[in-house]
Structures are given as structure tokens and as C-alpha cells.
N, C-alpha and C positions, 0 to 999 in steps of 0.2 A: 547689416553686418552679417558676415558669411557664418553659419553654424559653428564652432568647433568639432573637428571630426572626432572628440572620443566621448559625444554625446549624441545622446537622440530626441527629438523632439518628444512630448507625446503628446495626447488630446487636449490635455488642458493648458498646454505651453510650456511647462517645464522640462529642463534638460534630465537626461534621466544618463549613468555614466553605461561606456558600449559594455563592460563586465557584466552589466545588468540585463541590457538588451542590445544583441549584437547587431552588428550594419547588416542592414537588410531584413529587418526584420518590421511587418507594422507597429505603430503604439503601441496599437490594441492588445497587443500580446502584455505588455505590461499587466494589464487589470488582469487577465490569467496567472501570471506569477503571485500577485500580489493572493488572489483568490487561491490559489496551491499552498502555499505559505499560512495562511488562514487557518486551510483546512489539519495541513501536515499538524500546526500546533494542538489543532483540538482532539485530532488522532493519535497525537501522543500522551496527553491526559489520559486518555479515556479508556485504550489498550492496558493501561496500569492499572485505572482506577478501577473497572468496570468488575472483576472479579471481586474486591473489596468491600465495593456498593453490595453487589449480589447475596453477599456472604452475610452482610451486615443489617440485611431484610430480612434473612434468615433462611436464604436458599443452600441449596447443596453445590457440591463440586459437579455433578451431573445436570443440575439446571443452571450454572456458568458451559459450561460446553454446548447446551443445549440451547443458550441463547445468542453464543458467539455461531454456533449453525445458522441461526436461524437469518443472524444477519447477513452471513456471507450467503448463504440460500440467496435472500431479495434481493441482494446484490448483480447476483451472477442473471438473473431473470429481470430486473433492470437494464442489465448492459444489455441483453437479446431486444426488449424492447422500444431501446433506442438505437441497436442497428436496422429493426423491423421498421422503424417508425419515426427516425430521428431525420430524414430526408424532408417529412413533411411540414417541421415544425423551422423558426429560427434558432441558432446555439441559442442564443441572448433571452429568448422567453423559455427556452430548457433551462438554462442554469439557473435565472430565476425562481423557477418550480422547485428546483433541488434545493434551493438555498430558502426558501419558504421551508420546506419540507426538510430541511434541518433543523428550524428552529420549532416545530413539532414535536422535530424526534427529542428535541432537549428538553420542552417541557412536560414532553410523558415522560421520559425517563426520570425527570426531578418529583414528578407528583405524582404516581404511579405507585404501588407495592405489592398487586399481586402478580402473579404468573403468566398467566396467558395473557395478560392487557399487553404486559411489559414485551410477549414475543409477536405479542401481532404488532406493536411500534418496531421492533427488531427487525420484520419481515418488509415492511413498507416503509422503514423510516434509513439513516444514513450512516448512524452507527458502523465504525473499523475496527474489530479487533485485532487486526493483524497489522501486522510490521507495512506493509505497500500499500498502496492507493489500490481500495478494490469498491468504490463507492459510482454513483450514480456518476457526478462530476466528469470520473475520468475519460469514458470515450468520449463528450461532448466538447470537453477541454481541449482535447488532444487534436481533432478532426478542427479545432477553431485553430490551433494553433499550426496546425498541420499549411493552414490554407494562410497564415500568417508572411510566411516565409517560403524560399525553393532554396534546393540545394545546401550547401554546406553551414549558409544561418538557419537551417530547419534542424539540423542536424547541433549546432551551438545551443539552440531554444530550448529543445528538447532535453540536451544534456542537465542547462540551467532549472526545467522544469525538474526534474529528476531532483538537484541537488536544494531545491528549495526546499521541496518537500520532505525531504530524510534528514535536513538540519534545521526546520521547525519543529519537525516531530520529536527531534532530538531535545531541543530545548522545552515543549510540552511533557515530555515525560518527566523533566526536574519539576512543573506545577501541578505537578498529583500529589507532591510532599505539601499542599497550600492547607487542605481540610485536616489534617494531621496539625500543621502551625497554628491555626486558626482554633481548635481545642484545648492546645494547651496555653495559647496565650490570653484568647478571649472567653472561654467559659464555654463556646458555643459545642454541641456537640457531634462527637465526627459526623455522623450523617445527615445532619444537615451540614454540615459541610460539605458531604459529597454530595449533596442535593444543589449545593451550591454551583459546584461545578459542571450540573447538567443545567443550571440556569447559566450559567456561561456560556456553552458550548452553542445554548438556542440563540443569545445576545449575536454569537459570532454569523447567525444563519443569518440573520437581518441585516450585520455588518454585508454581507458578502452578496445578500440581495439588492444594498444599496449600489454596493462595487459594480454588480454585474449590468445594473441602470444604466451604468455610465459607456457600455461596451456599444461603439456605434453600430447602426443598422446597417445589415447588406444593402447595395447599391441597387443588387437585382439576386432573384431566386439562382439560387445554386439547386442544381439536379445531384444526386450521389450517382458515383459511379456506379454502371449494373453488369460490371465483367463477374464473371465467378472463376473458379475453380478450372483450368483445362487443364495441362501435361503433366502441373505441377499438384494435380491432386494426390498422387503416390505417397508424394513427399512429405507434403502435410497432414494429410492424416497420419502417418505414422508418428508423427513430431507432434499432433497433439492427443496423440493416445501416449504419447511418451510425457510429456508435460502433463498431464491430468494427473501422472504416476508420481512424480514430482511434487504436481498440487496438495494431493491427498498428504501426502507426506509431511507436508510444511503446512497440512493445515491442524496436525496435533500438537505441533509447538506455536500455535500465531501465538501471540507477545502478549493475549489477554489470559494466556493458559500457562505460559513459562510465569507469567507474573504469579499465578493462582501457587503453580508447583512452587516456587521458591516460596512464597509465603507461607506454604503448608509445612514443607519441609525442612525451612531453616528459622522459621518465624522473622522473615524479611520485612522490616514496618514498609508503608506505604512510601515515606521520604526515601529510604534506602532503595527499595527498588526502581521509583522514578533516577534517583541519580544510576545506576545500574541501567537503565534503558536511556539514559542521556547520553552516558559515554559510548555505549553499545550503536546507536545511530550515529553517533559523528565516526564510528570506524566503519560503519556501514555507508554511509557519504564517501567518503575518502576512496572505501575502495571501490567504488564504482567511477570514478574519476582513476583510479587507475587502471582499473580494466580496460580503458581505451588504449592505453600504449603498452602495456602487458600484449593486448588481441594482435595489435601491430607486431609482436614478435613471433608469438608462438602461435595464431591464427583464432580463431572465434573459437570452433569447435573445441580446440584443446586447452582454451581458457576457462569454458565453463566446466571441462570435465574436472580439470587439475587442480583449480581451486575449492571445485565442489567437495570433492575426496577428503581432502584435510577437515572441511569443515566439518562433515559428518564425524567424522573419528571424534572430533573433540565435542561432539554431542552429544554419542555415543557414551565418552569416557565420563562425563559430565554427570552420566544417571546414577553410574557407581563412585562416583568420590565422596568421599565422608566429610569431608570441610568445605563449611562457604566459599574461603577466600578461593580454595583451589577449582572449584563449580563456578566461581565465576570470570575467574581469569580462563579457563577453558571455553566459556560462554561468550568471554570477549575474542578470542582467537576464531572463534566461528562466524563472529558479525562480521571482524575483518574481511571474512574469505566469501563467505556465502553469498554475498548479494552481486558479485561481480559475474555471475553469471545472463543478470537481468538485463544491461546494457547489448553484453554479445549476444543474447538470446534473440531480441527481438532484431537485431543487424543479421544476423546470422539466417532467420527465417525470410527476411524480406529479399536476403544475397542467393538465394535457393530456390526461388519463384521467378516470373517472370514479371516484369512491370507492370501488366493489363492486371495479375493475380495479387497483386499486394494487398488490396485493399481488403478483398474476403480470406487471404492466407491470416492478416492480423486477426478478422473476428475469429474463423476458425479454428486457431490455435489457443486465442482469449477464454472464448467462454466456455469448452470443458476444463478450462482449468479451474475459472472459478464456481463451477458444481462439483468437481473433483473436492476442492478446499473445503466447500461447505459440508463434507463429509468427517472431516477429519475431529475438530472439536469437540461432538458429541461424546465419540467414541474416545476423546482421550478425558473429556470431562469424566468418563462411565470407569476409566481403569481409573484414575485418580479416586474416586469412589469407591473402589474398589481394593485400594490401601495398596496397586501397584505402581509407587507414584515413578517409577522411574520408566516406565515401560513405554506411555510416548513418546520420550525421548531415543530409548533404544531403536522401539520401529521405527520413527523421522530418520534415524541416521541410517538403517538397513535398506528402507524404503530409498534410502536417496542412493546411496553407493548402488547398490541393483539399477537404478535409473540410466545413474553416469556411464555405466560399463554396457550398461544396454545403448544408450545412447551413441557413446566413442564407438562400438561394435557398428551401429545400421549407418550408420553415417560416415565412417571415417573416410569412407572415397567416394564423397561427395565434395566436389570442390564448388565452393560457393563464388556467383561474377565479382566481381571488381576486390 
């Protein structure tokens, strides 16, 4: 019997529906979705939880900053040496290692309590505290997926990878409210419970070790492309000394530091700010699914800048308002706006190169962003310490308008192909 066209086969035989995985795309991308999904959930936990846990060891506000650096630090030197090094290995026994190597990171982080043990797992383990996929996973994901699919299903896959991730994260941020339930119903208390949730988090790496067993073998050795950089080096480096500026920026509010700041400042329990970072990702999903027919009108460039603008503002306003409900209705007006830059960003860079330069335009606009980011944390842990809690926020919004208007300024007649 002829398939149904609004299903796809996948490895094990089942139809999977095309919303899930578009025509033309392999199975095998399925077990990636499924693996995004995964992860998005345990990053959404854990961005909430993680200042809480720290707090509740009995660290400070500057050793919450200092160990959401440290992650994004390993991170960012991660993703170098898997563009240095990742040609020589299979995706399939990469991601394996990462998904080993998260469930590490979950049970040091569950058995662990002093300092330094807990930042050298920070530095070499998988830990997110921020809002986007900045972990080992993502360039080796992406390069699998990448080779999944041509053309406009590469283009579908991607979008779906995107929306997987930022609507598990969403619904993981409502199970940071679990160790909070789990105290007052059963006795147990909070921190073990939030101990519980780093034996989760390791449970999920061996889930995702098993998933990634199942990803079939290349046929034959794939070589990485070895174009670099030619006409279009101008361009890019400017755009990622421009993004780094950006990075920094957004790396004194990641979502493990806004979570700290509301807590400190409004005494937000742990359930109220997971539901606060649940609604806040599903307007962050939403708008990056509108960014695409938004870019369609007013062009890539003047999507990221126009919607950047407002967002700042109300991040801005957000450091001086005096009531919760109004801090956070201002804080959901900026998830709206802010992420819709991430889709056109990276179209936007790839429309500004040439074809042969795509592949080192991605890394080299990727990874000073994320050493940019790993700077940011510290120093907003240090003002929070410092009893100016509203001050990361002010700079992330100064930081980012200066960005935009620098950005709109070098770029505006640059018209990007297609």
C-alpha cells in the first residue's frame, strides 16, 4: 500500500505526521527533534532552578554569576572544539559523549556542595543557564541536521528544531515548581528536592544516549568543507564584533540571573517564577515563527533592529518599576519581541556571504558570541552583590539599543542575495 503523503516513514517503521517532519527530510532527523526536545526540557528546569540550588548551599549572588560564566565559558570552547575536531569523529559517537557527559554533569551537580568541584562540572559538563541552546549538542545537531535535508525542508527542519526547543524549555520551566511541591506535600526537604532535579536531569542524559544509539551510521566518511573566509571576510567580522556586543549584553540577564534578580527582589518562590519563565518562552516560540513573515515585509535587517528596540526599552523600564505584576508584564513584552532577531540573524548572515563562505561565516560569527556571553554573568552576579540589583538590566537594554543602531548604521546598504 502507497504511504500516505502527510506522513513519513521513520527507522523503526512508524509514520510520523509531515508537521513533525517535513517531505524531504531523512527519518533520522526525527531522533534530533526528539533529542532537542529532551534537552530544551531539562534547560528549562534548570535556568530557574540553578540560582535557587546555589543559594540554598549557601553561595552568594557572585558565585551564581560565576558559575553560570563558567558554563557558558566550556561551552563556547566546546563548540571551537568541535569545529577544530568534529570532521574527525561520527555525529552519532559525538552526541553520544555529550549525552554521557550530561548525565555527569547531573550527578555532580546532585552530589556536589562545594565551589570549585561544582565550577570545574560547570566548565566541562552541559549545564544552560541561559534562554537558547548554547551547549555541546548544538553545532553537532545542526551540521546532522543540516545534511538531513536540501533546500526549503532544511529550511522547515530548522525552523521545527527551533520551535521544539523554546516550547520544551517552556513547559520545563513550570517543573522547577516540582521540589517546592514535593516539600510541602511530602515532608521531603527543598534541597533535596532540588538535588532531585539534577538526578533528573542525569536520568534524561542516558535517556538521550539511548535515543542517539538508534541514529543510523553514515554510509561512507563525509570530509567538512575547508573554504574559509574570502570577499566576504569585511562583512563578517564586523557582524561578529557586532554580535559579541549583543552577546555580552544578554549575557547579564540569561534566565539563571533574571530568575536570581526576581527572587531577590520581589521574593518570587521557585513555582511562580517557573510559571513566569513558561509563559515567557511560549511568547518567545511564537515570535520567532513570526519573524519569518514579519522579515518578508520589512526585510531581515530592519526586523532584528525594530524589534530589538522595544524590547530593550521594556528591560530597561522593568529595573525601575516598583511592582511585580508591572516587572513582569514588561518582562513578557520583551520575550515577545527579543528572540525574533535569532531566526533573521542567522538568514541574514548566511544572505551576506557567499555560498563556498557559509560554513566558516556560521562559526565565525557563533563563537565570539559565545565568549562575549560568558562574560556577562559574572559581572551582573558581582552588581547584584553589590545591592545594584537593577543595573544588569539597565546595561543589557543600553548595551543592546547601542548594538541595534550600530548595527542599522554599517549595514543598512547592504542588501543581502535572494
Amino acid at each position: 500500500m502507497r504511504a500516505p503523503e502527510d506522513a513519513a516513514l521513520t527507522a523503526g517503521g512508524s509514520r510520523v505526521p509531515r508537521w513533525l517532519l517535513p517531505a524531504g527530510v531523512q527519518p533520522s532527523a526525527l531522533f534530533l527533534l526528539v533529542g532537542r526536545g529532551l534537552r530544551g526540557f531539562c534547560d528549562g528546569f534548570i535556568a530557574v532552578l540553578l540560582p535557587a540550588y546555589l543559594l540554598a548551599l549557601g553561595f552568594g549572588e557572585l558565585d551564581v554569576g560565576l558559575v553560570s560564566s563558567t558554563t557558558l565559558i566550556g561551552s563556547a570552547l566546546a563548540t571551537i572544539a568541535v569545529g577544530m575536531l568534529g570532521n574527525r569523529y561520527a555525529p552519532r559517537r559525538m552526541l553520544t559523549f555529550a549525552a554521557g557527559l550530561m548525565a555527569v554533569t547531573g550527578i555532580g551537580f546532585a552530589g556536589l556542595s562545594a565551589l570549585w568541584p561544582l565550577l570545574i562540572v560547570a566548565f566541562v559538563g552541559t549545564l544552560n543557564p541561559s534562554s537558547g541552546d548554547v551547549s555541546l549538542f548544538l553545532p553537532i545537531e545542526q551540521a546532522r541536521l543540516a545534511e538531513s535535508a536540501t533546500g526549503d525542508a532544511r529550511t522547515a527542519v530548522f525552523a521545527r528544531y527551533s520551535l521544539v526547543g523554546a516550547l520544551s524549555a517552556a513547559v520545563g520551566a513550570l517543573v522547577a515548581a516540582l521540589p517546592d511541591w514535593l516539600a510541602s506535600h511530602t515532608g521531603m526537604s527543598l534541597l533535596v528536592g532540588m538535588r532531585a532535579m539534577f538526578v533528573l536531569y542525569a536520568l534524561t542524559g542516558v535517556a538521550l544516549w539511548l535515543l542517539y544509539l538508534r541514529l543510523p551510521r553514515p554510509s561512507a566518511p563525509t570530509r567538512a568543507p575547508s573554504a574559509l573566509l574570502g570577499p566576504s571576510r569585511g562583512i563578517v567580522t564586523r557582524l561578529a564584533l557586532l554580535f559579541s556586543v549583543d552577546a555580552f549584553a544578554g549575557g547579564l540577564v540569561v534566565n539563571a540571573l533574571l530568575s536570581l534578580w526576581l527572587m531577590q527582589r520581589f521574593g518570587l518562590s521557585l513555582g511562580a517564577a517557573g510559571r513566569f519563565f513558561f509563559w515567557a518562552g511560549l511568547l518567545t516560540a511564537g515570535s520567532q515563527l513570526a519573524a519569518v513573515p514579519l522579515s518578508r515585509k520589512i526585510g531581515l535587517l530592519n526586523t532584528m533592529v525594530f524589534t530589538h528596540i522595544p524590547a530593550s526599552l521594556c528591560l530597561i523600564a522593568a529595573a525601575f518599576t516598583p511592582s511585580l505584576p508591572l516587572t513582569l508584564a514588561l518582562l513578557l513584552i520583551r520575550s515577545a519581541l527579543s528572540q525574533m532577531d535569532v531566526p533573521t540573524r542567522t538568514a541574514y548572515v548566511m544572505a551576506v556571504v557567499t555560498p563556498p563562505e557559509r560554513p566558516a561565516a556560521a562559526s565565525f560569527t557563533t563563537v565570539p558570541r559565545s565568549l562575549a556571553a560568558a562574560l556577562g554573568p559574572t559581572l551582573a552576579g558581582a552588581l547584584i552583590a553589590l545591592g545594584w540589583a537593577g543595573a544588569p538590566l539597565l546595561a543589557c537594554g543600553v548595551l543592546k539599543i547601542t548594538y541595534d543602531l550600530s548595527l542599522l548604521g554599517a549595514f543598512r546598504h547592504v542588501k543581502p542575495d535572494g
